[in-house]
Backbone as CSV, one residue per row, in Angstrom:
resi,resn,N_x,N_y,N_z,CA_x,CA_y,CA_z,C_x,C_y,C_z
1,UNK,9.961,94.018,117.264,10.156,92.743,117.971,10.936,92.976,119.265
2,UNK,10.408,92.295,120.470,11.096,92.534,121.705,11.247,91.075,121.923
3,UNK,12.652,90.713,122.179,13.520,89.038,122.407,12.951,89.164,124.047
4,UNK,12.378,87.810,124.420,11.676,87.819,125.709,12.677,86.721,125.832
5,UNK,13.332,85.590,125.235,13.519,84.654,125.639,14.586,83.644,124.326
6,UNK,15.583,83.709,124.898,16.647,83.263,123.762,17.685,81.574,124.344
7,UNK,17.658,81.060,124.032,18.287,79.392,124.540,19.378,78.747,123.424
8,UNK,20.388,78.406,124.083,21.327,77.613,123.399,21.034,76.749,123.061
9,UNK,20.468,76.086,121.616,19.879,75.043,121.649,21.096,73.783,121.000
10,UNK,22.156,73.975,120.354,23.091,72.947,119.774,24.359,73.408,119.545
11,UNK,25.415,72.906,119.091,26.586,73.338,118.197,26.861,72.109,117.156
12,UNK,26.460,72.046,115.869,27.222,71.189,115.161,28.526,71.589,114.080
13,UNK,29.158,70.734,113.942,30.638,70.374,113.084,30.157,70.414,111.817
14,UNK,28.968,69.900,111.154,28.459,70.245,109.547,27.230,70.210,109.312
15,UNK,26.700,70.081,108.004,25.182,70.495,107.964,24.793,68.975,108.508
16,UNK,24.756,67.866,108.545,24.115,66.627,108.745,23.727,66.735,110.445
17,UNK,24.685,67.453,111.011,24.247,67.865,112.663,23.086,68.699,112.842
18,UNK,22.747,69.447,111.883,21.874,70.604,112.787,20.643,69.911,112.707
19,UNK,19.988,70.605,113.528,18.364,69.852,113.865,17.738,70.318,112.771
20,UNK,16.007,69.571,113.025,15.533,69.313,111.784,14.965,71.361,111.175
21,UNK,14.461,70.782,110.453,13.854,72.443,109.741,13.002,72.587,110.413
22,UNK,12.563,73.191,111.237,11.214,73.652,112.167,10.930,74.996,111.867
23,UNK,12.201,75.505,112.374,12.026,77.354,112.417,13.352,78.144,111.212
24,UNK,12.500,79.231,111.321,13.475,79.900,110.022,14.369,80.212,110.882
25,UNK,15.479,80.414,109.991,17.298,80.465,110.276,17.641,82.123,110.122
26,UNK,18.419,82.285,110.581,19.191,83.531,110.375,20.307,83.644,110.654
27,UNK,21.487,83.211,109.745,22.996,83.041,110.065,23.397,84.356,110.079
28,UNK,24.615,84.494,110.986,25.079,85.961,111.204,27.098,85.350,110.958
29,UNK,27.626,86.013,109.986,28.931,85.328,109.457,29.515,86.926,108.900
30,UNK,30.744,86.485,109.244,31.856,87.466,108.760,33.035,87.334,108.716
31,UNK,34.452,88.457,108.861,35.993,87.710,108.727,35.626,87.496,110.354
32,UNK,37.040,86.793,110.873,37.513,86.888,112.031,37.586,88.512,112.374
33,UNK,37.374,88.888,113.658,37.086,89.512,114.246,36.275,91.004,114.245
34,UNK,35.328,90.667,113.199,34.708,91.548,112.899,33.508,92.076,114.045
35,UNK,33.668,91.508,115.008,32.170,91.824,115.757,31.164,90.902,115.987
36,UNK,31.345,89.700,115.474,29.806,88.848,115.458,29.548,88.816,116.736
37,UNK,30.230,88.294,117.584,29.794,87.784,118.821,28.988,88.708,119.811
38,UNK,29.950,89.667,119.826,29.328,91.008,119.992,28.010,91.897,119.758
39,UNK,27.702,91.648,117.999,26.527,91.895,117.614,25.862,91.029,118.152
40,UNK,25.728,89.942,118.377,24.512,88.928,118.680,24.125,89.396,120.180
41,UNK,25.177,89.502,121.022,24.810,89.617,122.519,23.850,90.927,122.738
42,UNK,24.201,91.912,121.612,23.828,93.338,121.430,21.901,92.877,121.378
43,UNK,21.986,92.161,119.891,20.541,92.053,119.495,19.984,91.410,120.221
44,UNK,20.202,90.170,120.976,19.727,89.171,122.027,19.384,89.961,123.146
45,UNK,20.302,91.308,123.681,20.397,91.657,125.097,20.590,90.512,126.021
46,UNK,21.484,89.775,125.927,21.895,88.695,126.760,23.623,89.129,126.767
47,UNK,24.362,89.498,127.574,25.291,89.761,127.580,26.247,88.080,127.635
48,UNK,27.130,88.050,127.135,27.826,87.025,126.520,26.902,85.506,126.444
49,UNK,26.147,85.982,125.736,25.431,84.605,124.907,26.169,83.984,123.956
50,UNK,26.833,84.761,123.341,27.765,84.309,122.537,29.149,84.864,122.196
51,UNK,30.048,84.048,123.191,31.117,84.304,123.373,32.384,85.546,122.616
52,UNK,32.684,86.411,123.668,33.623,87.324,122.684,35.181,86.628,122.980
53,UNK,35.853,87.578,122.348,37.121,87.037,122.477,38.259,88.065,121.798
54,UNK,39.024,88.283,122.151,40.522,89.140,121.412,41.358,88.390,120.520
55,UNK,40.936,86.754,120.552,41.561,85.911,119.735,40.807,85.712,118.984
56,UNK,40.678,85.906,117.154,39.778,85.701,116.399,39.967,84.129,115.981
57,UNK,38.668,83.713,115.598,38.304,82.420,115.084,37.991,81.528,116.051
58,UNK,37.068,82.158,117.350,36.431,81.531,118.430,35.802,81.006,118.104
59,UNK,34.746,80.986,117.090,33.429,80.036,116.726,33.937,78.881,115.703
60,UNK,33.945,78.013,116.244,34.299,77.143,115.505,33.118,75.834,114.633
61,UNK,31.758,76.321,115.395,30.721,75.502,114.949,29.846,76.396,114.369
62,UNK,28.994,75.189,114.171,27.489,76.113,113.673,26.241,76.031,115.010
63,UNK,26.347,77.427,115.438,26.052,77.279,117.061,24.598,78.000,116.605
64,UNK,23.478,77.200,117.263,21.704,77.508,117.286,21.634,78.119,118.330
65,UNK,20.862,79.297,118.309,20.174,79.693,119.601,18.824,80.078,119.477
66,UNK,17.588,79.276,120.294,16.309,79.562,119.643,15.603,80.774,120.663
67,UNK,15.140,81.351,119.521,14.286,82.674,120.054,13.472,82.770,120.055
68,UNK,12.393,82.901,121.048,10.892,82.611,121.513,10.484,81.813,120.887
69,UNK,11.236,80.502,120.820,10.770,79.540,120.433,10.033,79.652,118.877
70,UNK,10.598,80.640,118.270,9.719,81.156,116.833,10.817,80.912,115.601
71,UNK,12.299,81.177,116.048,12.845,81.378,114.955,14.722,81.156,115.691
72,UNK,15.758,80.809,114.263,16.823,80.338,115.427,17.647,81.771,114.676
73,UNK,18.523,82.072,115.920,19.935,82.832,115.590,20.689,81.730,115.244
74,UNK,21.770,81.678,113.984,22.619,80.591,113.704,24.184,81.879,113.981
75,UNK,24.863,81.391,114.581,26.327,81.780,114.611,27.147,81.261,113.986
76,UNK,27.760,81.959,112.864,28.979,80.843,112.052,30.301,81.177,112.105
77,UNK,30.831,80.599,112.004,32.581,80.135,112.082,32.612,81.477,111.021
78,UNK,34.028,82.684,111.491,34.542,83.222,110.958,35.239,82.819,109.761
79,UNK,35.592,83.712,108.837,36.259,83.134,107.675,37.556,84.523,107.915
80,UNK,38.682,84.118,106.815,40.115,84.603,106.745,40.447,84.405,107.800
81,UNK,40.515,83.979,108.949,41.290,83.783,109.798,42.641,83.136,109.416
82,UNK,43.721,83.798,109.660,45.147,83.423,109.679,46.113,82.055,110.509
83,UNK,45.547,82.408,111.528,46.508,81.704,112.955,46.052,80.115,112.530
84,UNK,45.319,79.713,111.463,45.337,78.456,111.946,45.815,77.742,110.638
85,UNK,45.781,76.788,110.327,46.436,75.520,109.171,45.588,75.776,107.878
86,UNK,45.902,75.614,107.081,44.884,75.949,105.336,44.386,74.991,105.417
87,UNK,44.426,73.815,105.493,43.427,72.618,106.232,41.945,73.164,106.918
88,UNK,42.636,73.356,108.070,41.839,73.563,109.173,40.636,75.012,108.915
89,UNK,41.690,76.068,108.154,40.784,77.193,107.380,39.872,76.573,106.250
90,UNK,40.139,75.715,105.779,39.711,75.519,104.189,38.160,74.608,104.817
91,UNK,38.245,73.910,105.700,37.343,73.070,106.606,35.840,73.970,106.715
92,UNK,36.426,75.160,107.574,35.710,75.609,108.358,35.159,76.451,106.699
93,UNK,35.870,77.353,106.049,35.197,78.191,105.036,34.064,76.649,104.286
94,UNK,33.981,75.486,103.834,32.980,74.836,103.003,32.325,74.131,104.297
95,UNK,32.550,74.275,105.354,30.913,73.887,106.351,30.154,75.219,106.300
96,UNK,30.809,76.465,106.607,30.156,77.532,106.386,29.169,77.920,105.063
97,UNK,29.352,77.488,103.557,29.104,77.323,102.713,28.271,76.444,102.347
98,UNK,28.783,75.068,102.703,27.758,74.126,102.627,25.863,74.721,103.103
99,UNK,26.445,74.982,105.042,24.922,75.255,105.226,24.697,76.271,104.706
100,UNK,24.957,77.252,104.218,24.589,78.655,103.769,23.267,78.172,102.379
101,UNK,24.197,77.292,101.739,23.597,77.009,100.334,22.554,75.892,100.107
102,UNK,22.872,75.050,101.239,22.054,74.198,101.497,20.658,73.800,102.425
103,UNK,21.009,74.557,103.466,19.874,74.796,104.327,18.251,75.826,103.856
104,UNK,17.261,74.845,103.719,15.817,75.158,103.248,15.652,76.623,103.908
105,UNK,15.444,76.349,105.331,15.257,76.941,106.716,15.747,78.492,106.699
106,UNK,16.744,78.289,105.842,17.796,79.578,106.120,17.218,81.026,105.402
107,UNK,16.588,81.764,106.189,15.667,82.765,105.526,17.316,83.743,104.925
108,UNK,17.789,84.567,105.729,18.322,85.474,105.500,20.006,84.524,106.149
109,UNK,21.009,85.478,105.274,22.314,85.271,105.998,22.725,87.043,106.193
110,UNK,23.438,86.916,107.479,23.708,88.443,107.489,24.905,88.435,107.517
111,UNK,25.645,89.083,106.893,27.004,89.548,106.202,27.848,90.579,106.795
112,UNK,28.400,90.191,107.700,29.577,91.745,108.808,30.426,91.761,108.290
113,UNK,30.940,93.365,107.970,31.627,94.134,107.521,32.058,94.700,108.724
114,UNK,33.318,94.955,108.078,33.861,95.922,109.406,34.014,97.443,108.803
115,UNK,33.319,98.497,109.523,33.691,100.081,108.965,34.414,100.808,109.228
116,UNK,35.390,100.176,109.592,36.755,100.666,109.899,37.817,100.382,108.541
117,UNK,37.164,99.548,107.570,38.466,99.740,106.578,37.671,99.143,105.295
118,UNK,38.109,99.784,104.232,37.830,99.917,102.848,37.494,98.553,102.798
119,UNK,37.134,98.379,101.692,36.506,97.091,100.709,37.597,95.965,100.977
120,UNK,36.929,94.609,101.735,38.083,93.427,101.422,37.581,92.600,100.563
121,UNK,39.245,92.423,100.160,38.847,91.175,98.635,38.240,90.067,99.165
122,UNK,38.261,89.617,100.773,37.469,88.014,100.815,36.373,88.211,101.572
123,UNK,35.617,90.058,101.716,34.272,90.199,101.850,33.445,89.969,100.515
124,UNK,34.867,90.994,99.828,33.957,90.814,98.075,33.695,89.649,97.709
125,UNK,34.086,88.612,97.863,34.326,87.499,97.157,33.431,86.715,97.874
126,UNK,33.053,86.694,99.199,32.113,86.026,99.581,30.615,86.711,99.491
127,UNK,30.443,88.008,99.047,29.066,88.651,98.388,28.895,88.086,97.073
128,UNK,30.106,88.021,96.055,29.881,87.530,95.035,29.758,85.848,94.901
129,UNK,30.242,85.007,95.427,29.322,84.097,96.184,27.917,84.014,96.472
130,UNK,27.687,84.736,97.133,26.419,84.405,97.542,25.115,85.103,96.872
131,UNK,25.524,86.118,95.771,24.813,86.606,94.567,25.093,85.491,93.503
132,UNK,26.129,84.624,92.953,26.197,83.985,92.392,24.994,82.828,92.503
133,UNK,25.081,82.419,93.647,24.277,81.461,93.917,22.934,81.776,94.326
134,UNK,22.112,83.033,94.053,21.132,83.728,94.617,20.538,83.636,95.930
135,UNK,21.671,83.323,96.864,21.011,83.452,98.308,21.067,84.661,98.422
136,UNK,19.850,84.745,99.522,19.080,86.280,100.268,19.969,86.255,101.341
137,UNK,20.789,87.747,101.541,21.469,88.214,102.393,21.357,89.801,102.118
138,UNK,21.936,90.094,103.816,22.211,91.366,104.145,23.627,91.636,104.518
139,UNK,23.557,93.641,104.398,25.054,93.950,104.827,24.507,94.184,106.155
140,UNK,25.459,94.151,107.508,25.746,94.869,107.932,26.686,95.208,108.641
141,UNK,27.052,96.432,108.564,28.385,96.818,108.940,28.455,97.475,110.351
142,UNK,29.969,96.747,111.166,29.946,96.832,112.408,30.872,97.884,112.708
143,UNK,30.993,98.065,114.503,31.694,98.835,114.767,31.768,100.799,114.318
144,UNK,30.570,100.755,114.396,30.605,102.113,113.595,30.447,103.206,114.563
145,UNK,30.998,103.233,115.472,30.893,104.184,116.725,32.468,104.511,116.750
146,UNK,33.327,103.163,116.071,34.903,103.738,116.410,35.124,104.567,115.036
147,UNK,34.657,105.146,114.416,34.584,106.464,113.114,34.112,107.193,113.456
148,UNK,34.338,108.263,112.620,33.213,109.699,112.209,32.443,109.290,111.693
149,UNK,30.999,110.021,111.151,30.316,110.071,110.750,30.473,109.855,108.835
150,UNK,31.823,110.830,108.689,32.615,111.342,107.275,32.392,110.063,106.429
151,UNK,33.925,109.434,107.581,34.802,108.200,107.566,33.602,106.941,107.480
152,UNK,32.819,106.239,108.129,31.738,105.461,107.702,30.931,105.995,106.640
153,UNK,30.499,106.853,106.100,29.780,107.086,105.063,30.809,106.538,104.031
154,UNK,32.177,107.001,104.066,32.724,107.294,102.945,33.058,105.363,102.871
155,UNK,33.420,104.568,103.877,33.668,103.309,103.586,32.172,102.453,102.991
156,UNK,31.149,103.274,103.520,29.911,102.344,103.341,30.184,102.488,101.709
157,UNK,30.069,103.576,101.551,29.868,104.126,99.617,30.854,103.538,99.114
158,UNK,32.306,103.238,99.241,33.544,102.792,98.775,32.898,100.898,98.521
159,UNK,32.464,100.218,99.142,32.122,99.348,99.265,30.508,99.045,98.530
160,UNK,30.024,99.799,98.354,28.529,100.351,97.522,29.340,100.074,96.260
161,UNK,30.178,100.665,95.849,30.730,101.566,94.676,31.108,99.906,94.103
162,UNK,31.911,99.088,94.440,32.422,97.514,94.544,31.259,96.621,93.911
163,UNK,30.378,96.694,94.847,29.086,95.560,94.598,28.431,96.254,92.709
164,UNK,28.175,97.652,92.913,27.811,98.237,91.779,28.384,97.629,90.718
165,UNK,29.917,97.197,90.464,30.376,97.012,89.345,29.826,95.717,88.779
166,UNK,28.869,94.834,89.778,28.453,93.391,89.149,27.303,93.586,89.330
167,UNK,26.448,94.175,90.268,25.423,94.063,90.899,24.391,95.157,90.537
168,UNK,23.255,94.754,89.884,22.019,96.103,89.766,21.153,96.610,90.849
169,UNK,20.966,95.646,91.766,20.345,96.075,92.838,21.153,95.699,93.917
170,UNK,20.961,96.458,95.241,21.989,95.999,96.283,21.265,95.784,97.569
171,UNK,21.821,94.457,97.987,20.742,94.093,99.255,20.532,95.131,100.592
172,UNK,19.558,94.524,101.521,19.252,95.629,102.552,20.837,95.453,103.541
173,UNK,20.942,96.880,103.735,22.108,97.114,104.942,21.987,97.856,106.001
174,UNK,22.472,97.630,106.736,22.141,97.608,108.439,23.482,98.465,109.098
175,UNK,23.281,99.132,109.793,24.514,100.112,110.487,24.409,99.707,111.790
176,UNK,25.201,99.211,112.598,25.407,98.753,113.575,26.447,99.181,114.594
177,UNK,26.023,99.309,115.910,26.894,99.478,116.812,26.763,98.660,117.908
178,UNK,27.674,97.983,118.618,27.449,96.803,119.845,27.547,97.616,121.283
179,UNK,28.100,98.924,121.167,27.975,99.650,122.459,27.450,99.952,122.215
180,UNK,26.503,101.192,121.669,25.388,102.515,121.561,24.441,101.260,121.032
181,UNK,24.073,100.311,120.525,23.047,99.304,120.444,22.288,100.334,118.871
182,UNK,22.865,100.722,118.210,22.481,101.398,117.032,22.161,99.964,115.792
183,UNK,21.102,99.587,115.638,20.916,98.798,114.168,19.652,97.732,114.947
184,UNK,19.991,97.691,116.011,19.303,96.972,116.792,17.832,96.547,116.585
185,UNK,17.006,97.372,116.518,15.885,97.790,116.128,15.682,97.625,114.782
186,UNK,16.501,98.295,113.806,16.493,97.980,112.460,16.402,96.375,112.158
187,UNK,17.235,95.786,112.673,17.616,94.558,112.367,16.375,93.244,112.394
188,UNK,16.063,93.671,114.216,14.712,92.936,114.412,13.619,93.140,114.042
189,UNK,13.246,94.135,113.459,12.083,94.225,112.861,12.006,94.137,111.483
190,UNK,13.587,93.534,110.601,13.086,93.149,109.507,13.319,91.263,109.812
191,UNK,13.892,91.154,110.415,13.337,89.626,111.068,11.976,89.141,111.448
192,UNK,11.516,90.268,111.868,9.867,89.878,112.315,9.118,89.769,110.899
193,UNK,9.357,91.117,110.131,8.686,90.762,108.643,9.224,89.853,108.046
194,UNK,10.642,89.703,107.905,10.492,87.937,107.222,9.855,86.979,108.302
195,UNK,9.749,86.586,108.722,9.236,85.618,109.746,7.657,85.686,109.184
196,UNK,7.026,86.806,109.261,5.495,86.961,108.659,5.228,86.656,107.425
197,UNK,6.335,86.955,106.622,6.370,87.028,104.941,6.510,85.435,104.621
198,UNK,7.409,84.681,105.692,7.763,83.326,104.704,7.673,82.097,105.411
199,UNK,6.584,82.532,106.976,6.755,81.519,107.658,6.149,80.220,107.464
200,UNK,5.093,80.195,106.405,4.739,79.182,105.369,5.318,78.187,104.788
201,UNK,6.302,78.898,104.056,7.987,77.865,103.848,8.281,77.124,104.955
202,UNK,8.333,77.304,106.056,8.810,76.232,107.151,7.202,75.022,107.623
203,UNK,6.419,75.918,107.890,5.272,75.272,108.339,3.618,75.555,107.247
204,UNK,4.583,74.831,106.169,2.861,74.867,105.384,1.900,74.801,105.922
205,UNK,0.508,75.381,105.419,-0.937,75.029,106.037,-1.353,73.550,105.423
């Protein structure tokens, strides 16, 4: 898949905002400052399409961006973020949730990890989440240019090793880099096969 053409199409506050089901979804969610913004501009090749920042918990909506008019990038509100009120955290983690679980549309959710550090308890906990509830998601793990080769293997497997203790099969994962543009390719071309595989679900014959 080659992105010819990518548009900001909304930002809503909860699921009752987003537009109707037309095109399949693909949410991209992780902790605070794991990379999302970054990854997206990477896969888009639109350099700040979606905003970076040194202050984590920039995304505060559920931000659409439609891609050749075929299918949407969804951007979601970071989760663990610290700096702000348990209110204001607790808000943002069940809009994130809500659409995750609720949205028809929503083919895949993709899941950032950061490979810079061992297994977190509120990555684990939001995989086991979302195996609980049998939504289709992916890993993938960012930042993997600031390691060795060793050091990312050994966190990918440490984190393998985690899911294993509940999990018999383990979803598809993605290695990613936002400078060297490493996953890039991987990524979009299993977007294109879901898109082929389930685009029925959105637009019956």
């Amino acid at each position: 898949m080659r992105i010819k053409n990518v548009v900001f199409t909304m930002s809503s506050p909860n699921l009752a905002g987003c537009p109707a089901e037309k095109y399949p979804e693909y949410a991209f969610v992780g902790r605070s400052n794991v990379g999302k913004s970054s990854l997206i501009n990477m896969l888009t090749g639109i350099h700040n399409l979606a905003r970076t920042s040194a202050d984590p918990g920039k995304t505060r909506l559920i931000n659409y961006f439609l891609v050749d008019e075929e299918w949407y990038l969804v951007d979601l509100p970071g989760y663990g973020y610290a700096r702000i009120s348990k209110d204001k955290r607790k808000g943002w983690d069940q809009m994130v949730r809500e659409y995750i679980e609720s949205r028809n549309s929503l083919f895949y959710t993709f899941l950032l990890i950061d490979s810079r550090h061992e297994p977190q308890g509120n990555d684990l906990r939001f995989v086991d989440w979302l195996g609980g509830k049998g939504l289709p998601f992916c890993l993938v793990f960012t930042k993997v240019d600031k390691l060795s080769k060793n050091k990312l293997q050994f966190t990918i497997d440490a984190f393998k090793k985690e899911m294993e203790k509940k999990w018999e099969e383990l979803p598809p994962v993605f290695i990613t880099s936002s400078l060297s543009g490493a996953g890039k390719t991987e990524i979009l071309k299993f977007i294109e096969q879901s898109n082929s595989d389930n685009v029925a679900l959105i637009n019956p014959a």
